[in-house]
C-alpha positions in Angstrom: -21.5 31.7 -19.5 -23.2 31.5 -15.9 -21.0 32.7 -13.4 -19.4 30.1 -11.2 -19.9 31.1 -7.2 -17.6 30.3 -4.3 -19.2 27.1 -3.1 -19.1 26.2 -6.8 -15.7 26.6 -7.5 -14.6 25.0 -4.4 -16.7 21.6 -5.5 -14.7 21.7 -9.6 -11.8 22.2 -7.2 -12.7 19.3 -4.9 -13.4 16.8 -7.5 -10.2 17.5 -9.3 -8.4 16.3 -6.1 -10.9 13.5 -5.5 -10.3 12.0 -8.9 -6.0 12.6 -8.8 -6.5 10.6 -5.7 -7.7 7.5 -7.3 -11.9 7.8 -6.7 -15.1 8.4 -9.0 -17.4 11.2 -8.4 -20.6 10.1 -9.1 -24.2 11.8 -8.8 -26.7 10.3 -6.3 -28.9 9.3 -9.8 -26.4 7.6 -11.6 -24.8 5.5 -8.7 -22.7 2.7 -9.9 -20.8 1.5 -6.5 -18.4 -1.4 -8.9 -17.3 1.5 -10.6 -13.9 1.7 -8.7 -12.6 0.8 -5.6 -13.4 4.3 -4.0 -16.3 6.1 -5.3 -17.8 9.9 -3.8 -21.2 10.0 -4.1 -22.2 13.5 -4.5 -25.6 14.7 -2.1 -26.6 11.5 -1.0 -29.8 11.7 1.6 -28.7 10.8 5.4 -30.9 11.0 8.4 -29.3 14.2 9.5 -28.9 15.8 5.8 -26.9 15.4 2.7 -23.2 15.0 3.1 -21.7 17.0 0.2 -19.8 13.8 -0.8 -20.4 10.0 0.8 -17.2 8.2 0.3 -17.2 4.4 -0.4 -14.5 2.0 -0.5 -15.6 -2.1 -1.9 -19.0 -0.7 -2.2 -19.6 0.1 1.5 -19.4 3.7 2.9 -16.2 4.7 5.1 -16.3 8.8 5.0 -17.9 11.8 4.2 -16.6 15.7 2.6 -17.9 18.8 3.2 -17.2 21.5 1.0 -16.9 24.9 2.0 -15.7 28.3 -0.2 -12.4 29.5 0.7 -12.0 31.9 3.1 -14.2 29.3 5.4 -12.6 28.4 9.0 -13.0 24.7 8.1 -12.7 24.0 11.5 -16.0 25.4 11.8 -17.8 22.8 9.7 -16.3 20.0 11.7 -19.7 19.6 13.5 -21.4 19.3 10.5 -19.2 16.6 9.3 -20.0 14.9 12.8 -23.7 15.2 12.4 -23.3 13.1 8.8 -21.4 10.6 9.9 -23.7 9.6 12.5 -27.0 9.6 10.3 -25.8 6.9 8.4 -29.7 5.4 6.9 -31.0 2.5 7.4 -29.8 -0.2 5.1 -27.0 1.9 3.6 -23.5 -0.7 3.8 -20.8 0.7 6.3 -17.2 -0.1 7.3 -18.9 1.5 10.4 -21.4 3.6 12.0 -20.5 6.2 13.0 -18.3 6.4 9.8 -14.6 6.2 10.6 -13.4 9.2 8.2 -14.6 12.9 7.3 -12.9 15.6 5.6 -14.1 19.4 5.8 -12.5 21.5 2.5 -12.0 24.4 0.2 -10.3 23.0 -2.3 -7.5 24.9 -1.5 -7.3 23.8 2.4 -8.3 20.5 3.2 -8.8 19.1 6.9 -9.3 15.4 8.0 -10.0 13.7 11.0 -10.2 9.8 11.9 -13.0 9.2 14.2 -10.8 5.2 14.7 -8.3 7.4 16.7 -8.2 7.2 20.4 -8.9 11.4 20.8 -10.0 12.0 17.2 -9.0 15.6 16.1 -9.3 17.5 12.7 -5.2 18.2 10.8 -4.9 19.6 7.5 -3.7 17.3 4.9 -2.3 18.2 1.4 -5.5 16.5 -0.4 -7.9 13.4 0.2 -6.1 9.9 0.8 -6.5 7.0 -1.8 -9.1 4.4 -1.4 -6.6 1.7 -0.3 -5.4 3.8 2.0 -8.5 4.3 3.8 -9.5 0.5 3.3 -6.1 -0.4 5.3 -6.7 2.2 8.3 -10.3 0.6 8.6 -9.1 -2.9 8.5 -6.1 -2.6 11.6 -7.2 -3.3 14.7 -5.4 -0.2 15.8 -4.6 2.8 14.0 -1.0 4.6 14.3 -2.3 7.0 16.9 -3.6 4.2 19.4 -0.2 2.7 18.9 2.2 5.4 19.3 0.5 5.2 23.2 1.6 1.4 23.4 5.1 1.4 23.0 7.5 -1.2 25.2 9.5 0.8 27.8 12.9 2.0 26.2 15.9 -0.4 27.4 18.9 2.2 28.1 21.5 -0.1 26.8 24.2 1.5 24.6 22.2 4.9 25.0 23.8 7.9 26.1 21.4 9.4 29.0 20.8 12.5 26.7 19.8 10.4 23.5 17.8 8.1 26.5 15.9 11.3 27.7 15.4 12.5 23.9 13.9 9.0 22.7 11.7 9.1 26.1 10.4 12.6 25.4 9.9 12.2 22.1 7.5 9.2 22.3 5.9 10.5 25.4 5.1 13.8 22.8 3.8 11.3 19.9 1.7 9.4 22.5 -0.1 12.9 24.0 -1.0 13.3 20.3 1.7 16.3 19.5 2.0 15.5 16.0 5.3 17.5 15.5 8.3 17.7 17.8 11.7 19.1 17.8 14.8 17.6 19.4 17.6 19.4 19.6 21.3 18.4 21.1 24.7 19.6 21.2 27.5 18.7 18.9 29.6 15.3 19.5 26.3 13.9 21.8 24.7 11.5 19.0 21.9 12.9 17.5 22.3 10.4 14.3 21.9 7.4 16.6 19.4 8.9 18.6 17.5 9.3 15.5 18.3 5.6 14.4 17.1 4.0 17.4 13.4 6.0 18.1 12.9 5.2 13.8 13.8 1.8 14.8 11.0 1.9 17.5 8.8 3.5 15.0 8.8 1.0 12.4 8.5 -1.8 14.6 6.3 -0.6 17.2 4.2 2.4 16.1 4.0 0.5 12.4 4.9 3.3 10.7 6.0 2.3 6.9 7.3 5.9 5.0 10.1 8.0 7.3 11.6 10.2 5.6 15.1 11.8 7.0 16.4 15.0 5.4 20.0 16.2 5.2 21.4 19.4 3.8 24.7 18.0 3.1 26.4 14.7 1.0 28.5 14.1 4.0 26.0 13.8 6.6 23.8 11.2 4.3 26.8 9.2 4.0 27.3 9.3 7.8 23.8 8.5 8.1 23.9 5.4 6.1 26.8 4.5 8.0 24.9 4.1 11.3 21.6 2.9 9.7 24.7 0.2 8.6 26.0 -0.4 12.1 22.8 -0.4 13.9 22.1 -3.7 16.0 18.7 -4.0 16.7 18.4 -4.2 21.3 15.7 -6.6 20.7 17.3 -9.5 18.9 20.9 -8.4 18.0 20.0 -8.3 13.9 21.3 -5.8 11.8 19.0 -2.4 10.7 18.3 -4.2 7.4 17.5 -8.0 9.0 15.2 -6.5 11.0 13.4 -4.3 9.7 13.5 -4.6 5.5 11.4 -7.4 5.0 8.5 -4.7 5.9 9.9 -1.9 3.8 10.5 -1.6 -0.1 13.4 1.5 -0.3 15.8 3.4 2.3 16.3 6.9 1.3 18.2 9.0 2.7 18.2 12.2 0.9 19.9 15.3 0.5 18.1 18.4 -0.7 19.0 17.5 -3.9 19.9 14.2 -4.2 19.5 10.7 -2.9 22.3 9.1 -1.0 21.5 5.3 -1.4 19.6 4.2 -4.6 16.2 1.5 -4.3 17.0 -1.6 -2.7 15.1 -3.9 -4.9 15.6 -6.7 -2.6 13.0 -5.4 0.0 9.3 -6.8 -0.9 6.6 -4.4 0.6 6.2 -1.2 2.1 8.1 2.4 2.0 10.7 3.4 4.4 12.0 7.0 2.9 13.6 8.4 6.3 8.4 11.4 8.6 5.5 12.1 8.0 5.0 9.2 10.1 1.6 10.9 11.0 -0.4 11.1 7.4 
């Protein structure tokens, strides 16, 4: 049996993920573009070389991959991946040119950047997104990032000036492009309702449809629920679930090893498990 080498591996590895993702890898000889919704096209001749895969959603192409053996700085690759996705050919269909998406990987480290962002930067990501998901991000006239820079001025109302100053910071930090943040307040000064009000403004201003909020103990779920409950929303005095629901499909609020409040099968559409508001 011929021995396998690192770039090798890394491809089995990368086509394993590509295909629990939802897409069909397919050989640049044997292209069948109605195969699926999402279809990587391994090798496929560009003006500035052959992208290691060319992804395409509905038959037009929306990304590419490079692979790369672990113990590769994928960052290092990312100017590859920027050469690709501007030598789109002539004639090849494109959600756009440049393309919108490219990932750089190992198969054991995977790295992704959105070229539809406002300051496009490469993040690692646990594995490739699904073809819809892709096909939604190309299709909004502005993606999450662009967004999270637009939000309304925050009304102090029934804020507390610390949970005002937290919920200001906070959204200032999403909109320099910080994709994580800590928050941290004293005992007795409302973090739970801070938290409430900027997922509020998340949901409703930044889009954002899976939050998910993590306790470590029964009681503080139940408390939790209580002010999700009681929340009034500053913008048109409904209730938490009034206003925001008919966007969401489930609230969970869960416990380390358990979920506090069960699917709410009344809610029609998205997810709203309370963050990885960012993926």
């Amino acid at each position: 049996m011929p021995e396998v080498n690192p770039e090798q591996r890394a491809r089995g590895n990368i086509d394993a993920m590509l295909v629990a993702a939802g897409w069909v890898v397919q050989t640049k000889d044997r292209i069948n573009l109605s195969a699926s919704l999402g279809v990587a096209v391994c090798e496929l001749s560009f003006k500035t070389g052959e992208p290691d895969y060319t992804l395409f959603v509905d038959g037009k192409a929306i990304g590419t991959t490079e692979a790369k053996p672990e113990g590769i700085t994928l960052t290092s690759a990312e100017g590859q991946s920027a050469k690709y996705v501007f030598g789109v050919p002539f004639g090849l269909p494109a959600w756009h040119s440049p393309l919108p998406f490219c990932y750089e990987s190992t198969g054991a480290e995977t790295y992704f950047t959105n070229r539809l962002d406002p300051d496009p930067r490469s993040r690692p990501v646990f594995s490739f997104h699904r073809p819809e998901n892709l096909l939604a991000w190309v299709e909004q006239e502005k993606q999450l990032a662009q967004r999270l820079q637009e939000f309304p001025p925050l009304a102090l109302g029934t804020l507390w000036p610390a949970q005002f100053e937290a919920i200001t910071k906070l959204e200032k930090s999403f909109a320099d492009g910080r994709q994580r943040a800590l928050i941290q307040m004293a005992t007795g000064s409302g973090k739970t309702y801070t938290a409430v009000n900027f997922i509020y403004r998340l949901v409703k201003y930044g889009g954002a449809k899976r939050v998910l909020f993590l306790v470590d103990r029964g009681n503080l779920g139940r408390q939790t629920l209580k002010e999700f409950q009681q929340f009034v929303s500053p913008v048109n005095n409904y209730k938490f679930s009034a206003s925001i629901f008919p966007f969401i499909t489930r609230l969970s609020i869960s416990s380390q090893k358990h979920s506090i409040l069960p699917n709410n099968s009344s809610c029609p559409s998205q997810t709203l498990t309370i963050s990885d508001v960012l993926l």
